[in-house]
C-alpha positions in Angstrom: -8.0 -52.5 0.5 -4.1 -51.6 0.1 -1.4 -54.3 -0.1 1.5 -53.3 2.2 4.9 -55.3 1.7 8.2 -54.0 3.9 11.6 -56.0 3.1 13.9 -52.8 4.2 16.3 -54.9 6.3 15.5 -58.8 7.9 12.4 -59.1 8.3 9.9 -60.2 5.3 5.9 -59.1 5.9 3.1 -58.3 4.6 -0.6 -57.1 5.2 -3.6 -56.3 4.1 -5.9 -52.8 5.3 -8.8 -51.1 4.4 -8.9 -48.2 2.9 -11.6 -46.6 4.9 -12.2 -48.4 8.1 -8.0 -49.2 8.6 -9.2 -52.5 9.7 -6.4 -55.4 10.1 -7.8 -57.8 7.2 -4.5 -60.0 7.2 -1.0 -59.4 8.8 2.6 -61.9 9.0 5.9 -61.5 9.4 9.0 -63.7 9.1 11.6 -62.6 10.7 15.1 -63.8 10.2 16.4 -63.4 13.3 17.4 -66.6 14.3 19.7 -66.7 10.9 22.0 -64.0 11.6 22.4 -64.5 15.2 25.0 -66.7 14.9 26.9 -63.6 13.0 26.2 -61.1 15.6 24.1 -58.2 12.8 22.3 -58.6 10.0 24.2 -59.9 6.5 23.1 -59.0 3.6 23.7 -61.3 1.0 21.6 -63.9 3.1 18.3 -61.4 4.3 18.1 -61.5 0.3 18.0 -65.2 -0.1 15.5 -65.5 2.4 13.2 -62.1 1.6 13.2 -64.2 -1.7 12.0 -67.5 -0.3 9.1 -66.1 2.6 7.6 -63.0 0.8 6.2 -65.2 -2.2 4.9 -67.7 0.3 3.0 -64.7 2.2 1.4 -63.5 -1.2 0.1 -66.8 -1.8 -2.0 -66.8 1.9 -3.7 -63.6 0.1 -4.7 -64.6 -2.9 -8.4 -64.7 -2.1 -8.0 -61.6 -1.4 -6.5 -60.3 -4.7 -10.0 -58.8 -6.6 -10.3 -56.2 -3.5 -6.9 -54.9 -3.9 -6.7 -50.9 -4.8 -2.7 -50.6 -4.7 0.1 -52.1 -3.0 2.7 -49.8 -0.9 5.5 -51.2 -0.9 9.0 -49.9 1.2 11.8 -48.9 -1.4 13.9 -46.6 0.9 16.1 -46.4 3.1 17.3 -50.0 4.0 19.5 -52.7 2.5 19.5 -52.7 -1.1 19.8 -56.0 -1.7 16.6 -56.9 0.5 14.5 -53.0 -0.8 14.9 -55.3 -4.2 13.4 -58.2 -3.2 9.9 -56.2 -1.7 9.7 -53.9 -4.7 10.4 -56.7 -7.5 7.4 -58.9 -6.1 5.4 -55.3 -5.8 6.1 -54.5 -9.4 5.2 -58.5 -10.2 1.4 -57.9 -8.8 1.0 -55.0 -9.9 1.7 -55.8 -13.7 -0.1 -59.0 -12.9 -3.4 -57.1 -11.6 -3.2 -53.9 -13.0 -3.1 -52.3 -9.4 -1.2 -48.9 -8.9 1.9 -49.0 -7.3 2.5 -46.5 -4.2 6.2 -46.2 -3.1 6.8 -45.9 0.6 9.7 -44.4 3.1 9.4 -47.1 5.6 10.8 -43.9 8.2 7.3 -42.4 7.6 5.8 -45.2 7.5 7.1 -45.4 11.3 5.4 -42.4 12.4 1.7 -44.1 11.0 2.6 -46.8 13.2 1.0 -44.1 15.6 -2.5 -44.3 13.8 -2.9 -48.1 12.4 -6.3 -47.7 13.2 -7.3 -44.2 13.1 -6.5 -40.5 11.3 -3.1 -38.9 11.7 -3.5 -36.2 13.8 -0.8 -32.9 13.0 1.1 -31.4 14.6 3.5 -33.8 16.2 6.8 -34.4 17.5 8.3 -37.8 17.2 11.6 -39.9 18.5 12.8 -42.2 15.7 14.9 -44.8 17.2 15.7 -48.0 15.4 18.8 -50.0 14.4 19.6 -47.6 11.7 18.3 -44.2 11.9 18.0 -42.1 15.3 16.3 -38.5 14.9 13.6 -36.2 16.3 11.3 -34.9 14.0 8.5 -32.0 13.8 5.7 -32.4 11.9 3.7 -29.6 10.9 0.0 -28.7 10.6 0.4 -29.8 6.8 2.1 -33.0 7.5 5.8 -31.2 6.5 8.2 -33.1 8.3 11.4 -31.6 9.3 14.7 -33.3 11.3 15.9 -30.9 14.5 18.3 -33.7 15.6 20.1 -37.0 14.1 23.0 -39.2 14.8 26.7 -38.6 13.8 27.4 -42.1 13.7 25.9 -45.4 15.5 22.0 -45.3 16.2 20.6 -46.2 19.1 19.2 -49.6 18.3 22.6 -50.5 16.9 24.7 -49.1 19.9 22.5 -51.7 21.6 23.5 -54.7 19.1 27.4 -53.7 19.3 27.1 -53.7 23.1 25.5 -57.2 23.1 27.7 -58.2 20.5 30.5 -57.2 22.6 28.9 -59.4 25.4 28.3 -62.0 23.3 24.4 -62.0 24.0 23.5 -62.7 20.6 21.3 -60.3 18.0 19.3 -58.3 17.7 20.4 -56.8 21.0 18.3 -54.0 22.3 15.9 -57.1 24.4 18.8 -58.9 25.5 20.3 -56.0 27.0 17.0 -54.4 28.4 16.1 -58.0 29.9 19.4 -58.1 31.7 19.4 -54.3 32.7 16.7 -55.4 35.2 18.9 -57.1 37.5 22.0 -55.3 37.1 23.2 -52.4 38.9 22.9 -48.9 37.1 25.9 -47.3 39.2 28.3 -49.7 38.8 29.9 -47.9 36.0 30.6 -44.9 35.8 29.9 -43.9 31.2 29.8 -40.5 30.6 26.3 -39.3 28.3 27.7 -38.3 24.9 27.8 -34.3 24.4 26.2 -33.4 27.5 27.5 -30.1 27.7 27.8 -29.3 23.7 24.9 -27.0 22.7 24.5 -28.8 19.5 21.1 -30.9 18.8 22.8 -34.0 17.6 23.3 -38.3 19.1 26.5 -39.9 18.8 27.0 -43.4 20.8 30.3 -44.7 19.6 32.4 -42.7 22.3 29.8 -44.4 24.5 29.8 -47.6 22.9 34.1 -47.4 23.3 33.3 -46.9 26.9 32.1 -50.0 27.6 34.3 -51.6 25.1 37.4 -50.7 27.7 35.5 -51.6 30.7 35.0 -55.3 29.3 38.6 -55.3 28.4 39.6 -54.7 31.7 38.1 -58.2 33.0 39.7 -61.3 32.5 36.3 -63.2 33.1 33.0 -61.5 33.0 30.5 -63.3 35.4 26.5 -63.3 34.2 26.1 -60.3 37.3 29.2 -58.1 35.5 26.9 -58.7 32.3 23.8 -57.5 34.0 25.6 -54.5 36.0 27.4 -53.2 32.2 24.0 -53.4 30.4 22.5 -51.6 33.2 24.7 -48.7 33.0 25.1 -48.5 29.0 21.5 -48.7 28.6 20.8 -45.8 31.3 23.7 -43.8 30.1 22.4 -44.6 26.5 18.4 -43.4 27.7 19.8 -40.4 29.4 21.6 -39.3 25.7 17.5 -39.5 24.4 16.3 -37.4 27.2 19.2 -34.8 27.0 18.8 -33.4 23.7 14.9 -33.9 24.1 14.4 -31.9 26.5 16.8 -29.2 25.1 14.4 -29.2 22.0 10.8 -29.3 24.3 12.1 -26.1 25.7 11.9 -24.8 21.7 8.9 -26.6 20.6 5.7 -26.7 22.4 4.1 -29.7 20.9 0.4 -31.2 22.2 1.2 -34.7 20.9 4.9 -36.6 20.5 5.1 -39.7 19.5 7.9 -42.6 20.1 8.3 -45.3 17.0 10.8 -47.2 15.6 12.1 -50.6 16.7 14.3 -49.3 19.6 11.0 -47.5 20.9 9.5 -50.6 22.4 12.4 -50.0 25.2 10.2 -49.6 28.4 12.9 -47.5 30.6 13.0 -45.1 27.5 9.3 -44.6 27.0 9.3 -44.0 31.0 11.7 -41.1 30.6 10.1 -39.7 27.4 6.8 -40.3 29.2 8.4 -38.1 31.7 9.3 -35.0 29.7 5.8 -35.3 28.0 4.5 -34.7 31.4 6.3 -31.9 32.3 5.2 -30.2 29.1 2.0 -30.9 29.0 2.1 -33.4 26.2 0.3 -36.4 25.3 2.7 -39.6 24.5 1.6 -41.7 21.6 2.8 -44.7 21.8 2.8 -47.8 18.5 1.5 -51.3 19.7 4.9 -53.2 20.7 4.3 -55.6 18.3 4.3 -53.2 15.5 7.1 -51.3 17.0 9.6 -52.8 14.4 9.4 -52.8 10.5 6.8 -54.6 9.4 4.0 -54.0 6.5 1.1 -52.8 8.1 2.7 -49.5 9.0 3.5 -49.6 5.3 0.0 -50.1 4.3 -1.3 -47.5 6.7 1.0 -44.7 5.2 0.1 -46.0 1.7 -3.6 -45.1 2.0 -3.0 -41.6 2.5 -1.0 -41.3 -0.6 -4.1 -43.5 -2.1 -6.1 -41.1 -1.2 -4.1 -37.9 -2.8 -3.6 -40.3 -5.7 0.4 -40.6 -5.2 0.5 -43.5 -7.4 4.4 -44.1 -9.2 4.6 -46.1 -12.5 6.2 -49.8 -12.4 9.2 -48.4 -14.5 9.9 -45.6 -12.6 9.9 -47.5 -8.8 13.1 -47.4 -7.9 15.1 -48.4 -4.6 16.9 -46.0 -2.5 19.2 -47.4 0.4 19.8 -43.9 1.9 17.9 -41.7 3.9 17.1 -38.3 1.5 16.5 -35.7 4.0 15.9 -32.6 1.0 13.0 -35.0 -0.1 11.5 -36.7 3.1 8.2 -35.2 2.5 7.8 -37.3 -0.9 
């Protein structure tokens, strides 16, 4: 079985899968959440402190397990460096301890195995990215070469949403508290404009949007919980509509069979509506990852890990090293 271990941004996990059934054999996650609520985002110094007190407790649930470990995938880019160093230290511990081969892993591809936990990846595919940090579409070739057609300038789409619901002092992470409170507000109200409607270029860019609804809060002396629901409404259609814009731009260019939706942001049920929509109209089936492994967590990691088990992609302990930004020349690694 491979060892999967994610600690790319707040949440600390880890799981177990077999190499040639993909069967679950163990799965947790802690997530931090509630710790860096009260500061509106994630802060760094303290996801470190606490990847450094769960992630040796959730080794030790495994340890029976230890003999039938092959390798251990671990995530070492792109995320927070100071939490990438507390999964791949602990990674490097076991595998010196065992003697197990160490695979490195780009939790971004390990997103689009979210798709196939439990079965073979199937190429070609198309597939939305959207998460607190990164938002892109990418192709994926019949060899598994991925290339980016479209990426943000600036904010992502999951973290538009956490600015917003910072702004409305909903707490974080924010993409659930605004979708929740989207349901009762009115879409209309407000009148944001999508981002670069009518520029040609394949790109996102949410903080002209994000400054939108920054002025509109401004102009209220007191926001009641219905002017709440009725700006979340409107930010998280205009927001959705952004997606859909450039996606179906790019659908007119690429005729793909399969698209997939992954990343944390993707478990937001109005935008896999409107993708579900555009799949439709070009005759392509939506894959979808299980909500609850919509977000970072290690058995995507694990999954991605056996295929480079299986080519022999293994990296030596001494030459693992963390990488906090995304590397687009070398995505394919």
């Amino acid at each position: 079985m491979i060892l999967g271990i994610e600690s790319s941004c707040d949440d600390s996990s880890v799981a177990l899968i077999d190499i040639n059934t993909y069967e679950k054999i163990y799965y947790k996650k802690i997530s931090q959440e509630l710790e860096h609520s009260k500061y509106g985002g994630v802060v760094p110094e303290l996801a470190a402190r606490l990847h450094t007190q769960a992630l040796p407790n959730l080794i030790i649930d495994i340890k029976p397990h230890f003999k039938n470990i092959k390798a251990i995938a671990v995530t070492n880019e792109p995320g927070l460096s100071v939490s990438l160093i507390g999964g791949v230290s602990l990674a490097k511990a076991i595998s010196i301890s065992l003697n197990i081969p160490l695979i490195g892993i780009n939790h971004l591809f390990g997103h689009i195995y979210s798709l196939f936990l439990d079965k073979d990846i199937v190429f070609p595919l198309g597939v939305l990215l959207v998460s607190g940090g990164h938002t892109m579409i990418i192709d994926i070739d019949c060899d598994g070469k991925i290339s980016v057609l479209a990426t943000t300038s600036d904010d992502s789409f999951g973290e538009s949403f956490d600015k917003v619901a910072k702004m409305l002092n909903l707490g974080y992470p924010g993409g659930e508290k605004i979708e929740n409170l989207a349901k009762d507000g009115d879409d209309k109200r407000f009148h944001f404009t999508i981002p670069l409607l009518h520029n040609r270029r394949l790109e996102y860019s949410f903080s002209g949007l994000k400054n939108q609804v920054r002025l509109e809060i401004e102009k209220m002396q007191f926001i009641t919980e219905q002017d709440r629901s009725d700006i979340c409404a409107c930010f998280q259609k205009t927001a959705i509509n952004h997606i859909l814009d450039k996606l179906s731009k790019i659908f007119v260019q690429k005729k793909w069979a399969k698209f997939g939706i992954v990343g944390g942001a993707s478990a937001n049920l109005s935008l896999r509506n409107g993708v579900f929509e555009i799949c439709k109209k070009h005759d392509s089936s939506l894959l979808l990852a299980p909500l609850e492994f919509c977000s970072d967590n290690a058995l995507m990691i694990a999954r991605a890990g056996i295929s480079k088990f299986k080519k022999r992609e293994f990296i030596d302990y001494k030459n693992l090293q963390i990488n906090p930004k995304i590397d687009f020349l070398n995505f394919n690694r």
